[in-house]
Structures are given as C-alpha cells and as structure tokens.
C-alpha positions as CSV (number, residue, x, y, z in Angstrom):
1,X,-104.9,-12.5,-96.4
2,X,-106.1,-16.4,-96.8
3,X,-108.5,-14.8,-99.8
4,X,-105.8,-13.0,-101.3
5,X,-103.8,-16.0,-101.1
6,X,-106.3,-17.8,-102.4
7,X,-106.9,-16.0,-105.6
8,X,-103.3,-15.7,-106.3
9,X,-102.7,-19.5,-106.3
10,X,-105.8,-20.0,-108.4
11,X,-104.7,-17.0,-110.3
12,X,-101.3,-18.8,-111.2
13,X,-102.7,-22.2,-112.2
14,X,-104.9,-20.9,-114.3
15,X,-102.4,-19.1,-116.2
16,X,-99.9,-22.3,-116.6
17,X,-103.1,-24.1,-117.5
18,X,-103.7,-21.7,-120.5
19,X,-100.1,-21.7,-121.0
20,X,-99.8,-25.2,-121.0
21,X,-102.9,-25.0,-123.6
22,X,-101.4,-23.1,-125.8
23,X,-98.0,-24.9,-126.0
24,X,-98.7,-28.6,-125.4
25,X,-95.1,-29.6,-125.5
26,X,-94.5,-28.6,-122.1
27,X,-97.1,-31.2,-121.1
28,X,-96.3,-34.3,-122.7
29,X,-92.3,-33.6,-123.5
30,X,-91.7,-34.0,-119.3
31,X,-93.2,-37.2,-119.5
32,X,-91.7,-38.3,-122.4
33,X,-90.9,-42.2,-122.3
34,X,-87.0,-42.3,-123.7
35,X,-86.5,-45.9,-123.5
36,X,-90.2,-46.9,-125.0
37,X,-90.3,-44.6,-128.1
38,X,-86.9,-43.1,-128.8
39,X,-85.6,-45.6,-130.9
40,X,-88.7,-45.6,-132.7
41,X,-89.2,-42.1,-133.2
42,X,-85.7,-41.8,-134.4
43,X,-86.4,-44.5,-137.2
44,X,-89.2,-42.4,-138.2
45,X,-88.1,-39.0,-138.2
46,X,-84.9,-40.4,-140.2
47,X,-87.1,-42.0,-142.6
48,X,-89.6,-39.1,-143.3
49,X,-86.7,-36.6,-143.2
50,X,-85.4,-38.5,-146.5
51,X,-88.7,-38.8,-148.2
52,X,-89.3,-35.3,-147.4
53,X,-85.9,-34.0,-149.4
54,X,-87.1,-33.9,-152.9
55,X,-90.3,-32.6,-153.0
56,X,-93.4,-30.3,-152.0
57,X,-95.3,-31.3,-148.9
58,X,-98.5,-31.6,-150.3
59,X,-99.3,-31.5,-154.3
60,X,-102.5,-29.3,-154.0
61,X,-101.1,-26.5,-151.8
62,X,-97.7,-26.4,-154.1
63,X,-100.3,-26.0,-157.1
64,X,-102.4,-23.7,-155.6
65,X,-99.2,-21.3,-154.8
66,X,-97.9,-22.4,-158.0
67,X,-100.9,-20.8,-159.9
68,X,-100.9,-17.4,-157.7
69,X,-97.0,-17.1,-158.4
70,X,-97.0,-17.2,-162.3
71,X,-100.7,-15.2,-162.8
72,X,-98.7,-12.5,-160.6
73,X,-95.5,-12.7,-162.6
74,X,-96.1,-13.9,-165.9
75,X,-93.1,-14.6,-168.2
76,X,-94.6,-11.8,-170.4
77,X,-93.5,-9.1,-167.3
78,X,-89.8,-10.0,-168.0
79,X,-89.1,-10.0,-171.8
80,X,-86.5,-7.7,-172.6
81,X,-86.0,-6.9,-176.3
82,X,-82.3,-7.0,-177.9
83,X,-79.6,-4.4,-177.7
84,X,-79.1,-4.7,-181.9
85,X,-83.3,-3.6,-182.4
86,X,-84.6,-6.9,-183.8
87,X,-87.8,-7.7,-182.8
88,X,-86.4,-11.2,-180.5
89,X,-86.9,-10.8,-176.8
90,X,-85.0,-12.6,-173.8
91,X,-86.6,-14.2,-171.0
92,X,-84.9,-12.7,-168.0
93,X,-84.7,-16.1,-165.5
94,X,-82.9,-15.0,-163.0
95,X,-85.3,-11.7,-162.4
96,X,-88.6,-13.4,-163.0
97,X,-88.0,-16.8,-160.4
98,X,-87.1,-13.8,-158.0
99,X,-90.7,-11.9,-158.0
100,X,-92.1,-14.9,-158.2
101,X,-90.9,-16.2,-154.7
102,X,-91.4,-12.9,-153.3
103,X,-95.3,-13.9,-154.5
104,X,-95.0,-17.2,-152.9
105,X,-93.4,-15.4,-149.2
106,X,-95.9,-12.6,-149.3
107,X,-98.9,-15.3,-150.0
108,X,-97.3,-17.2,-147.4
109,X,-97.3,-14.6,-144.6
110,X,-100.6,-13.8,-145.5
111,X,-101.6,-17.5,-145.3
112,X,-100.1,-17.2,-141.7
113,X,-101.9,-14.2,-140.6
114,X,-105.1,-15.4,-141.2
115,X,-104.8,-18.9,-139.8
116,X,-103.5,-17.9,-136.5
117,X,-106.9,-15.2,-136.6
118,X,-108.8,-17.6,-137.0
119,X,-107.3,-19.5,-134.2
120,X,-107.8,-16.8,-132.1
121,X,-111.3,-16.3,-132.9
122,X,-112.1,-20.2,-132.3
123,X,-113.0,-20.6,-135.5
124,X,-111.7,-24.4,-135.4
125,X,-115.3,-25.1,-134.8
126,X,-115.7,-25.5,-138.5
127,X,-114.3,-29.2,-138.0
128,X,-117.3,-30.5,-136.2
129,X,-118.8,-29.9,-139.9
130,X,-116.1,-32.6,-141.4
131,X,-117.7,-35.2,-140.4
132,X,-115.9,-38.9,-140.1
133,X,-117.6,-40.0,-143.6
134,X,-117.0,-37.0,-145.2
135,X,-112.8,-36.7,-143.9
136,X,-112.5,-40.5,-145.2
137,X,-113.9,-39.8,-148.7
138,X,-111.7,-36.6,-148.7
139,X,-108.4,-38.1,-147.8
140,X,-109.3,-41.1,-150.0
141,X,-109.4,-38.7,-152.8
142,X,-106.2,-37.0,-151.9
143,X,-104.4,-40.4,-151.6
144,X,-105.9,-40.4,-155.1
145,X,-104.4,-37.2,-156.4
146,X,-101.0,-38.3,-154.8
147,X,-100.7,-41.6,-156.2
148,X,-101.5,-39.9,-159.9
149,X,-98.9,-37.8,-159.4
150,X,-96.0,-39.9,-158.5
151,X,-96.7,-42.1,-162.2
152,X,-94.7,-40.3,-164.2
153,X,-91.6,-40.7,-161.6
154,X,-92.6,-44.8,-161.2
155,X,-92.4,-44.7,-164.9
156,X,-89.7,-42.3,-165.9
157,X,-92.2,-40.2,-168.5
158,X,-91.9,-36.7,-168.9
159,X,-95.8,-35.0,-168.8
160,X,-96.8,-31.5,-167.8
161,X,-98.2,-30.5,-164.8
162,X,-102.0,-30.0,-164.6
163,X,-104.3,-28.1,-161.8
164,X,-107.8,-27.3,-161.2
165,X,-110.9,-29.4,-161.8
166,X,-110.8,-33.0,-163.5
167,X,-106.8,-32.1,-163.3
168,X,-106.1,-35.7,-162.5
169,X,-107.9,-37.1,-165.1
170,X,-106.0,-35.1,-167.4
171,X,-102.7,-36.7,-165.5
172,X,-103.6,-39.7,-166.0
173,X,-104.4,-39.2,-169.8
174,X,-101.2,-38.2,-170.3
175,X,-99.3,-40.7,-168.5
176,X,-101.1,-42.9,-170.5
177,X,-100.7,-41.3,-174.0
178,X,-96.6,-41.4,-173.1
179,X,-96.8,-44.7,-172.2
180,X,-95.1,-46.0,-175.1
181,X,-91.4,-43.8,-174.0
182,X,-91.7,-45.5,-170.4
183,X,-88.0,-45.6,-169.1
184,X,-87.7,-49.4,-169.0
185,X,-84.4,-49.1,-166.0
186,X,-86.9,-46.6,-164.1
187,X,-89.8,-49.2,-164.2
188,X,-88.0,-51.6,-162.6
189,X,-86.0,-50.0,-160.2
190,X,-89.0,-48.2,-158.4
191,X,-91.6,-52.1,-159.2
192,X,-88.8,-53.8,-157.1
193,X,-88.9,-51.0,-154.3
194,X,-92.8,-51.4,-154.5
195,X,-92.4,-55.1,-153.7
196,X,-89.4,-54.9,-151.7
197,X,-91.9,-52.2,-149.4
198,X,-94.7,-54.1,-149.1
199,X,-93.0,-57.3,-148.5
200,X,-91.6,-55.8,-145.3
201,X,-95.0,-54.1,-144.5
202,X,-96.4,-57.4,-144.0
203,X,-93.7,-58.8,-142.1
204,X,-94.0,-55.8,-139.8
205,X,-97.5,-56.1,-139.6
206,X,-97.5,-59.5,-138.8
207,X,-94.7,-60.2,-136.2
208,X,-94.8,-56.6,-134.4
209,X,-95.6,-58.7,-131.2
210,X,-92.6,-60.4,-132.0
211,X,-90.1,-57.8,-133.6
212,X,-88.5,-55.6,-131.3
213,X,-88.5,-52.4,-133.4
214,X,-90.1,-52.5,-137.1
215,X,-88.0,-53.3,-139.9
216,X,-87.1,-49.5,-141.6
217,X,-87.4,-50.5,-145.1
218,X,-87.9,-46.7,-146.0
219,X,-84.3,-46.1,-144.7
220,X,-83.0,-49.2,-146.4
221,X,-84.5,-48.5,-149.9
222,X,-83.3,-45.0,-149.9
223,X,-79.4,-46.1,-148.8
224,X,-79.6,-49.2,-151.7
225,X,-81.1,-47.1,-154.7
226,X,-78.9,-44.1,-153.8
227,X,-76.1,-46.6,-153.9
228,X,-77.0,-48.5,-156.7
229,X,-77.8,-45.3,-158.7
230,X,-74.2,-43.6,-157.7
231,X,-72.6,-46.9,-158.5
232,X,-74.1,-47.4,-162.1
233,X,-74.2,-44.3,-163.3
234,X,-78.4,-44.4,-163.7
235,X,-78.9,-41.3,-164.3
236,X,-76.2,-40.7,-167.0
237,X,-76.3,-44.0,-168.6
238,X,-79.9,-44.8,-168.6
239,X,-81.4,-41.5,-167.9
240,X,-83.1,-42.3,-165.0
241,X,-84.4,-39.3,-163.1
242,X,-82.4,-38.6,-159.9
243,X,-83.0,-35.7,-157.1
244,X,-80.2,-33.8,-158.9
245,X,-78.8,-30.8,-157.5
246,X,-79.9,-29.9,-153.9
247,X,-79.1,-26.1,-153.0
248,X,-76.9,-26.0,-149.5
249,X,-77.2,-23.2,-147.3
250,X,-80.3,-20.6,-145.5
251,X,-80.9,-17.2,-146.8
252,X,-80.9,-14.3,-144.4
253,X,-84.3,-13.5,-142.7
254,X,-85.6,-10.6,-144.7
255,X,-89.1,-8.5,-144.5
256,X,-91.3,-9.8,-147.8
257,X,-92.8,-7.1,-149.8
258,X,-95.9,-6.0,-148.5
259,X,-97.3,-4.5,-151.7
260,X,-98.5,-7.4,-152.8
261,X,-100.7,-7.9,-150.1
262,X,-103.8,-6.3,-152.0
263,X,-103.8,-8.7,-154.6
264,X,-103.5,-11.9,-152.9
265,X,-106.1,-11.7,-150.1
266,X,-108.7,-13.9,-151.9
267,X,-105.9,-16.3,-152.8
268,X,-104.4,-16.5,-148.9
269,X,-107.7,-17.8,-147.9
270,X,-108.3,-20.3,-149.9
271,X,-104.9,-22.1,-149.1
272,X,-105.7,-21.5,-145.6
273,X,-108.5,-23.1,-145.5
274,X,-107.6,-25.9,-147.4
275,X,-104.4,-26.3,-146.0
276,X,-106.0,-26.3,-142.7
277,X,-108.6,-28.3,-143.6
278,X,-106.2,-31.4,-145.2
279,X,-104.1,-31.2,-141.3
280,X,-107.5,-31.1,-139.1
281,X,-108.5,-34.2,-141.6
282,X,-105.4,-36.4,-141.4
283,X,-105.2,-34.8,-137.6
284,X,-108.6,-36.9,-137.1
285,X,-107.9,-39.6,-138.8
286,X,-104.9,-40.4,-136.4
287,X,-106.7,-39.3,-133.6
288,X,-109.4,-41.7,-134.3
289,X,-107.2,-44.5,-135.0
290,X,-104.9,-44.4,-131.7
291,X,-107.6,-42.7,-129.2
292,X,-106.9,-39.1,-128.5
293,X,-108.9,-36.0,-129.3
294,X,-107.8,-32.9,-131.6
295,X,-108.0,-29.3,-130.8
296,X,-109.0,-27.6,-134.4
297,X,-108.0,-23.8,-132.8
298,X,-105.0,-25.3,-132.0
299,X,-103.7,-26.8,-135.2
300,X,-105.0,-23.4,-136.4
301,X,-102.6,-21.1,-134.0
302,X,-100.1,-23.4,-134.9
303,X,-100.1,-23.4,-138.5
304,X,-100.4,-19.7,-138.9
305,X,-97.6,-19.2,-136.4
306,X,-95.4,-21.3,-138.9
307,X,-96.3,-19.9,-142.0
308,X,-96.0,-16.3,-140.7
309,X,-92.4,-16.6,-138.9
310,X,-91.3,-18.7,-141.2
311,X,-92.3,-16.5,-143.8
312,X,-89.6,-14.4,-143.1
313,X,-86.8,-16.5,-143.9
314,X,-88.6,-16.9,-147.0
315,X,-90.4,-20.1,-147.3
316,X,-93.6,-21.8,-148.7
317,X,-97.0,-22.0,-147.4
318,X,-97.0,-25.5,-145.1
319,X,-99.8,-28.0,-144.3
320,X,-100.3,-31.4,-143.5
321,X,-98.6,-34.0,-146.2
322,X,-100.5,-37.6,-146.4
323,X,-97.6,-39.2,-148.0
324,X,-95.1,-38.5,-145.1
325,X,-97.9,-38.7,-142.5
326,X,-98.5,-41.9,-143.4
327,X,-94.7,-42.6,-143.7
328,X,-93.7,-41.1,-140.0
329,X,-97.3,-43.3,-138.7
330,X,-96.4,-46.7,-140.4
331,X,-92.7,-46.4,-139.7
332,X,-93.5,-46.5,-135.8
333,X,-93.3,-43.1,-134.9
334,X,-95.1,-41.9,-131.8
335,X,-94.9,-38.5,-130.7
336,X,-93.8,-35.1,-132.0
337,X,-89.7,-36.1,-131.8
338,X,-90.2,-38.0,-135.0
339,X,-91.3,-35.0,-136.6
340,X,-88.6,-32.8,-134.9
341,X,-86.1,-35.1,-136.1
342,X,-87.4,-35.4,-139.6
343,X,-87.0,-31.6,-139.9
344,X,-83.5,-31.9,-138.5
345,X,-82.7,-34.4,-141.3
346,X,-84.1,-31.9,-143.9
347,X,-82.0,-28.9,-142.3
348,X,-78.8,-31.0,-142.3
349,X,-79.3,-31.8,-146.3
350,X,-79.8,-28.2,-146.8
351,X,-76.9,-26.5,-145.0
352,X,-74.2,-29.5,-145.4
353,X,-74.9,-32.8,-147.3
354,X,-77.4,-32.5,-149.9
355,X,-74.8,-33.8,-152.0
356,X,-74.8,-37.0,-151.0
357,X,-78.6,-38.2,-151.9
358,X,-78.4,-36.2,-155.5
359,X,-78.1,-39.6,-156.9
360,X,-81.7,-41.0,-155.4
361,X,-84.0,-41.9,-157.9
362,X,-87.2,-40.5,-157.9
363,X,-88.7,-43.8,-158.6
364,X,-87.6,-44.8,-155.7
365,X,-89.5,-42.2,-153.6
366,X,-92.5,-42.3,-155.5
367,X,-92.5,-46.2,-154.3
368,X,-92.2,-45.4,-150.9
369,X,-95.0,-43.0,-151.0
370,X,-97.1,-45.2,-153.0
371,X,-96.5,-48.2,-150.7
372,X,-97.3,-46.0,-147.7
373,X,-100.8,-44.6,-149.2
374,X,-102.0,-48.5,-149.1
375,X,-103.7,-47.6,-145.7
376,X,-105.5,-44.6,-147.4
377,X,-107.3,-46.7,-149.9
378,X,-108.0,-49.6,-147.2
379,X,-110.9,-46.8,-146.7
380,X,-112.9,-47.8,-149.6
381,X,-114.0,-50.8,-147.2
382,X,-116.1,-48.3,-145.8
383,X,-119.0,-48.3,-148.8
384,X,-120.3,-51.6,-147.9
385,X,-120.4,-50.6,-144.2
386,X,-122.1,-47.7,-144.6
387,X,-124.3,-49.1,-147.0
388,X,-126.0,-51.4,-144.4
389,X,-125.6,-48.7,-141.9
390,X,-126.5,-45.6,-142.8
391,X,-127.2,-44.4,-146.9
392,X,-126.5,-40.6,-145.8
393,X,-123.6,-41.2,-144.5
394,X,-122.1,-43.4,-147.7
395,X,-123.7,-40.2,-150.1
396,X,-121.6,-38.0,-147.6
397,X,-118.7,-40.2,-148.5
398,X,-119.1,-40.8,-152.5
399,X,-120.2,-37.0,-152.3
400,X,-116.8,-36.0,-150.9
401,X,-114.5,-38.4,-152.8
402,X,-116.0,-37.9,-156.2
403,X,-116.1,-34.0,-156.0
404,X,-112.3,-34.0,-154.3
405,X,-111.5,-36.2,-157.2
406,X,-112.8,-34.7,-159.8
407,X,-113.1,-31.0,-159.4
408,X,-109.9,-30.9,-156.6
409,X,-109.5,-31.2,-153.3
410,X,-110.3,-27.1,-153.0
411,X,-113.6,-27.5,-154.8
412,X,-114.3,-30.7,-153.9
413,X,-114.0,-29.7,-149.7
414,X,-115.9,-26.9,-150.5
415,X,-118.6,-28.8,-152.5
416,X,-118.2,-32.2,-149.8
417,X,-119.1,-29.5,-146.4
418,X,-121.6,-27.7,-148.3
419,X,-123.4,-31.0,-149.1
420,X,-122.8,-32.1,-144.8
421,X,-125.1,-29.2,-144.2
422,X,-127.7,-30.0,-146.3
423,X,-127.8,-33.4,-145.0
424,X,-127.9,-31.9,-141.9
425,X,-131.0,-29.6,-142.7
426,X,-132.5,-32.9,-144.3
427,X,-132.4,-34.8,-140.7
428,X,-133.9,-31.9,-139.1
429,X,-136.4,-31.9,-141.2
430,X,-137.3,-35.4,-141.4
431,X,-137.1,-36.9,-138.4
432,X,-137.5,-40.5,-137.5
433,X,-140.4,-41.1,-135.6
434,X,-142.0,-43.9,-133.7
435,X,-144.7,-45.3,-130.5
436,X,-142.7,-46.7,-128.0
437,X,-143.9,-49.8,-126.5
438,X,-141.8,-51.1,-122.9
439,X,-140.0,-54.6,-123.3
440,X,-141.7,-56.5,-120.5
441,X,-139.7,-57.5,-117.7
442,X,-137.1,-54.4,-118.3
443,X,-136.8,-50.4,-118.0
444,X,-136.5,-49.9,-121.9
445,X,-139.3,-49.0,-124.8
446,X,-138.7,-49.7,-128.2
447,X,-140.4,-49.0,-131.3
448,X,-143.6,-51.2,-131.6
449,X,-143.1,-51.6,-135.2
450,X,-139.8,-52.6,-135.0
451,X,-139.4,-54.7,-131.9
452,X,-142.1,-57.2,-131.7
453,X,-141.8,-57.6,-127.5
454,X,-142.4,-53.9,-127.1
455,X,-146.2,-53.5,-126.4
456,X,-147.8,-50.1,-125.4
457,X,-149.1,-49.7,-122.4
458,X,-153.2,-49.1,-122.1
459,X,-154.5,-45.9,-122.4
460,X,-151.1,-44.5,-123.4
461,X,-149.7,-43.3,-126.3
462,X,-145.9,-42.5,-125.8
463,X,-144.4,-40.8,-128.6
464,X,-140.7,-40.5,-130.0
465,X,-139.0,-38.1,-132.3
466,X,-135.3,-37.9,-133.2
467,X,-135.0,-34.4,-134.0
468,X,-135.7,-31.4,-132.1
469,X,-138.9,-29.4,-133.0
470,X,-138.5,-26.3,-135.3
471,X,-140.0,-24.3,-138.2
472,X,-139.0,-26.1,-140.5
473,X,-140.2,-29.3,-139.0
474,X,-143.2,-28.5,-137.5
475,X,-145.8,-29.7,-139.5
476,X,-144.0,-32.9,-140.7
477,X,-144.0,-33.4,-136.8
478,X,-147.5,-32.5,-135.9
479,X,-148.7,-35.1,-139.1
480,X,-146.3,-37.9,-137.5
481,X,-148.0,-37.6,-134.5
482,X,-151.4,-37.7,-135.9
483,X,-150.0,-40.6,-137.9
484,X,-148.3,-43.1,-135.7
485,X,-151.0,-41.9,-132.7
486,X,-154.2,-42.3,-134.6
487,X,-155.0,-38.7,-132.7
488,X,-156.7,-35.7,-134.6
489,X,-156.7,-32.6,-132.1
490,X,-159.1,-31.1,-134.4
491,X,-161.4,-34.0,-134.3
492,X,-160.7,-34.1,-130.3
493,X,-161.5,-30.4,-130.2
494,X,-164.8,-30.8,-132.7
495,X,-165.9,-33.9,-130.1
496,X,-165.6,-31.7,-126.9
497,X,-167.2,-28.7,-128.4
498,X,-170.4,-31.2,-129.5
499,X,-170.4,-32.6,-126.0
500,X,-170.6,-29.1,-124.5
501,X,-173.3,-28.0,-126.8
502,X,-175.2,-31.5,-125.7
503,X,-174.8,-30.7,-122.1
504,X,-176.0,-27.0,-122.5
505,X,-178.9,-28.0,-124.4
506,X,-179.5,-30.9,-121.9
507,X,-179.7,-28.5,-119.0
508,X,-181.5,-26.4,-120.8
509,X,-184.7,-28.9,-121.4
510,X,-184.9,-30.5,-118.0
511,X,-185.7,-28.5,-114.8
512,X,-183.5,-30.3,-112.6
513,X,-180.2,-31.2,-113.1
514,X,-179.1,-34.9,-114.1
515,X,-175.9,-36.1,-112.8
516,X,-174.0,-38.3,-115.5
517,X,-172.5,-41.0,-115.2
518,X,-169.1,-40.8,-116.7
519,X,-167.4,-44.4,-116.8
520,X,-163.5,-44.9,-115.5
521,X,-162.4,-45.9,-118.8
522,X,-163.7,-42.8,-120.8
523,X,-162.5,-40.6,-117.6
524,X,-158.7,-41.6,-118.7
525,X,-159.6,-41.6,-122.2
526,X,-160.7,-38.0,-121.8
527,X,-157.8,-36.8,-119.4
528,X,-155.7,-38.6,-122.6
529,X,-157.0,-36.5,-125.0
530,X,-156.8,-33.5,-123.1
531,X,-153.1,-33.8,-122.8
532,X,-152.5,-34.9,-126.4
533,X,-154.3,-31.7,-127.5
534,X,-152.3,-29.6,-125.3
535,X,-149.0,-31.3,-126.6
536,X,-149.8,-30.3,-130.1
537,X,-150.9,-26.9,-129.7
538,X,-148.2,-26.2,-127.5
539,X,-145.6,-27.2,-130.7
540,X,-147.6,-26.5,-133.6
C-alpha cells in the first residue's frame, strides 16, 4: 500500500510539473506582484496596444505572406471582360482580396501546424546554433529594415513597397529620389515627436531611481497628435497621412480552405522558421538583458498554437515584432499582463472605438518606433568589443548583419547560421594548443608562452588542447604535439628499436652477460617517452 501510495503521489507531481511546463502561466500568474508591476504593466500594455493599431507586426513576415497571397491570386485570375464585347476587362476587388485572405488563413494554419510539430519534436534545439553574436547582428539588421520602412511615413512620400534581397536598399533609393515632394506638415509633426520621445527617454533613464513610475511619453504623443490632427484638419488640409478607416467588428470562426494546402507547404516553412527564429532572437535578447533563460520548444508550441487556432477566425501568420517589443520593454513592462493588456486594447479598437484614433498620424507612430529601436542600434558597440576579443565572433556578427541587411532577414538567417557552423567546424579543426607550465606558489598551469611565471615542471611535458580529438583534427593534433613538445614518436620508436638491436648484438658477442648501468635521469626520461608514444598512438 505505502508503494502504491508512493507512486501515486509521484505520479501526480510529475504530471502538474509537465503541466505546469507546458503552460507557464500557472506558475508565475499566482505569484504575481499586483502592487509592484501593475501599474507598470498597465502603462505598457496601453502603450503597445496603440502602436500596435495601424500596422503589421513585423515587416518581413507581412512581406513574405504578402508575396504567397498575390503569386496565388494574381489580378490576372479575376479580369472579367464587358457585357457590351469590347475587349476592356474589370478588375473584380471585392472577389480577388477574398481568395487572397483565404491564401493568407490557409498559409497561416499551415504556419501553425508545423511550428507546434516542431515543438513537439524538440526541435527548439536549433537556437543553441544562434549564437549571442550572431542574434545581435540579426536583430541589428532587422532594426535596420524597420527603420527604412517607417521613412516614407516620417516624411509623408508615397513609394512602393519592395521585398526580397537588397529590398532595402531599393527603399531607401526611393525615399530618396521622392525627396523633393516630402510633406513639409508631416516632417515636422513626426521630428517634434522624435525629440519630444527621446527627450523623455533620457529623463526616464536618468531619474528611474527617483521617478515613481516612468514618464509614458508613447501614451502622451499618441493622445496630442490624435488631438492636434482631429483639431486641424491634417489630413484634409495638409494631406498628412492618418490611420484612416479602422474596420469594427470579428468575423465568424470559419474552416479555411484546405485545397490550398499542396501549394503552400514550401512557403509555410519558411515563415515558420523565420518567424520563429525573429521570437527565439528578441526572446534572448531579453532574456540576456534581465537574467532568465528561454525554452525554444516552448516559444515553438506556443506560436503554432496561435497561428493554428487563430487561424480559424481568419487571421495572419504572427511572430515576434521588435518595434513593439522594444516599446512594451522600454515603457516598463514586466511580465506577460502588459502583453495581455496590449491585445485587449487592440480588441477594443476593433469591435467598438476604432473610430476615435482614425485621425493619428502615421508620422507619429513611425516616431515612436524609431525612437524605441535606439536600443537596437546601441548593438553596434559590440564591433570594437569583439574586435579585441574574439575576430570569429565579430565575422559571425558582420556575417549576420550584412547578409540580413542585404539579401533579407530570410536569406540573410539562413546564410548568418549556415556560416555559425562553419565556424564551428573551423574551431574543431584548429584548435588552440599549448605546454602548460604551474604558477609557483598556486594550483593553476598556464601557458608557458603566454604567462611568463608558468615554468614546466622537469621531466614533464603537460600538454593542452581546446578541442576534442576527431577525424578531422587528428593530424593537426598529433603535429601540435610534436610541435609545442619537441617529441617525434617515430624518432622515439626508431631510438628504441636501435637500442634493442645494440643489446641483442651485445649479448650476442660476450659470453657472459653485462649488467648496464642505466642512470635515474634517462630511467624517467625513458618511462617519458614511453608514455608520450602511447598517447599518440592511442589518438592518431
């Protein structure tokens, strides 16, 4: 009875433990400190909830969708020809926008299915491979990618939109060729939000001891332009881009058309993976920054669990979004209520008052998520660092910024990871090897050529290598040891085999036998010799 007691009790623990792994909220949310963070998390989840109203959460994914949606269902698939027989055809809007977010549903669900597979099959290992250098340069390149795409609302131009590799270049180009039809009204508006948001980033920054709560200048920018905007007629009198219309109300869940499945496998798992890969990143970042770990099979279950229920109520492919990351973070919010309230804010708009932040500019948002990407590009500081630290780890870095940057953040992952692992093979390969000497008076040996206390000790050669031995760095190994040892095993082996020879033919020539004399010193020098030979032909 006492063992089947026994293996009940741990049989029930066991299960809340993996229940409690699995939903994580029912850990923390018990414990949750009301009067510490409330107020602070309700500042932040109000503020990101606004930011959040107007656009995508993240530029690449919404691109990536973006692209599937119109190769799927081209204009071309919904010309209709006139009733009277002339050769004009009609764009049918209303048909083709549908198909096209029954592409974006099905791609989503699909999106869904496969992250929370992967979940299950632990395949959140693949983040040990985005390494700290290499999730800096990436995110530093997305902070890039964002920032180029809020220009045209900071300066009121009208450009197209542009994917794919060296797609920001081509943003900026044509930013820049527009130039000349900036919206002067627009320029302002969002340059005095800029300053207005950084002003009171510093003065958060440097009186947090002293404030009780940060100074929500995200909340107060968004009220004043939205006021300021309604009250001057901006957008009507000076043509300053606004939110404009916000669509109230939820659809009725609905089953997405499966049919399309076939044709959008290759597509789901490429925004999977990226979208997975631009949480686990930012996921790190934080994690690094305020000193708690991150479960990458977790953020996978939980992603595909979004995407695919949501999916249902036909919605978009989600991920990780810098911008309001960076907004909820610097804003002072501290656990997950921020981000419950934020969606709550974003619900309300939707089903009741989206009418009342039509008028925002966008200026004025792409301000706030400019100012809030500063942090992002504090990351550049890194280069010098690295450069006196480590030179692989800074070409990790360059490697993963320039590619993200240049070819997109798809590509450029792909192309940063693939170059981790070569690095990775490199280290193996060609490892750092040295002769300890000890440090007198302590425990520790150093290397002799580094560290001019270290000495060795007499008649011992003690030899260090960084790197496991393998294949692929076996004879680079044996050669270091015959290097930094001054030892030749087939010298050692061509020595004894003489001296055996001698004493055989020794023996031979003399009737009795001699005894020899064999000196202490050329006793341990032979025992030393011995053991270095069988070290290398045990690894060789």
């Amino acid at each position: 009875m006492l063992g089947l007691f026994c293996f009940q009790r741990c049989s029930s623990e066991r299960a809340k433990a993996a229940v409690r792994s699995f939903l994580p909220i029912l850990t923390w949310l018990p414990s949750y400190p009301v009067k510490q963070y409330l107020f602070q998390d309700v500042v932040s989840g109000l503020s990101t909830g606004v930011v959040q109203l107007p656009q995508g959460t993240f530029a690449v994914i919404s691109l990536m969708i973006g692209g599937v949606a119109v190769r799927e269902a081209p204009d071309s698939m919904f010309n209709t020809l006139h009733v009277n027989g002339s050769n004009t055809t009609d764009l049918d809007v209303v048909a083709r926008d549908a198909k096209r977010v029954q592409v974006a549903v099905v791609l989503t669900t699909l999106v869904g299915i496969i992250q929370f597979v992967l979940g299950l099959l632990r395949f959140g290992f693949v983040a040990i491979y985005l390494t700290e250098p290499l999730v800096r340069g990436f995110t530093t390149a997305a902070a890039v990618h964002v920032v180029v795409s809020q220009l045209k609302y900071l300066l009121g131009v009208k450009t197209q939109r542009f994917s794919g590799p060296l797609s920001a270049i081509y943003s900026v180009k044509a930013v820049l060729s527009d130039i000349t039809s900036t919206n002067i009204t627009t320029l302002l508006l969002g340059l005095s939000c800029l300053i207005f948001l950084y002003v009171i980033k510093v003065l958060n920054e440097r009186f947090k001891k002293k404030l009780p709560i940060p100074i929500p200048g995200e909340i107060i920018v968004v009220i004043v332009s939205t006021g300021v905007s309604y009250g001057l007629s901006l957008s009507g009198v000076h043509k300053v881009d606004v939110v404009g219309n916000i669509p109230t109300g939820l659809l009725p869940p609905a089953v997405p058309d499966f049919s399309l499945l076939p044709t959008l496998v290759t597509d789901a798992f490429a925004v999977a993976i990226v979208g997975f890969s631009m949480g686990i990143s930012l996921a790190k970042i934080f994690a690094l920054k305020h000193g708690y770990s991150v479960d990458g099979n977790q953020e996978l279950i939980a992603l595909g669990l979004c995407n695919f229920i949501s999916s249902f109520f036909q919605t978009f492919a989600i991920t990780c979004s810098m911008s309001r990351s960076l907004v909820q973070e610097s804003t002072g919010g501290k656990t997950q209520i921020a981000g419950l309230l934020a969606s709550m804010v974003v619900l309300l708009v939707v089903v009741a008052i989206g009418f009342v932040f039509e008028p925002l500019p966008q200026t004025a948002l792409a301000a706030i998520i400019m100012v809030n990407l500063l942090g992002m590009f504090k990351q550049f500081r890194d280069i010098p660092a690295l450069w006196r630290t480590s030179k692989i780890e800074l070409t990790i870095w360059m490697t993963a910024f320039i590619a993200s940057v240049l070819l997109g953040l798809d590509y450029g992952l792909l192309v940063a990871i693939t170059f981790t692992i070569l690095t990775v093979v490199y280290r193996t390969q060609s490892p750092k090897s040295a002769v300890l000497g000890h440090v007198p008076g302590t425990g520790l040996y150093y290397d002799v050529d580094e560290y001019e206390e270290a000495t060795e000790c007499e008649g011992i050669k003690i030899f260090h290598s960084n790197s496991s031995i393998y294949f692929a760095n076996s004879d680079l190994y044996v050669n270091s040891l015959k290097e930094k040892t001054g030892v030749n095993p087939e010298h050692i082996q061509a020595f004894r085999k003489a001296h055996k020879k001698r004493m055989a033919n020794s023996s031979q020539s003399s009737p009795l036998k001699k005894r020899v004399e064999v000196s202490p010193l050329q006793s341990h020098l032979s025992d030393l010799l011995c053991l270095l030979l069988l070290f290398c032909l045990l690894f060789t």
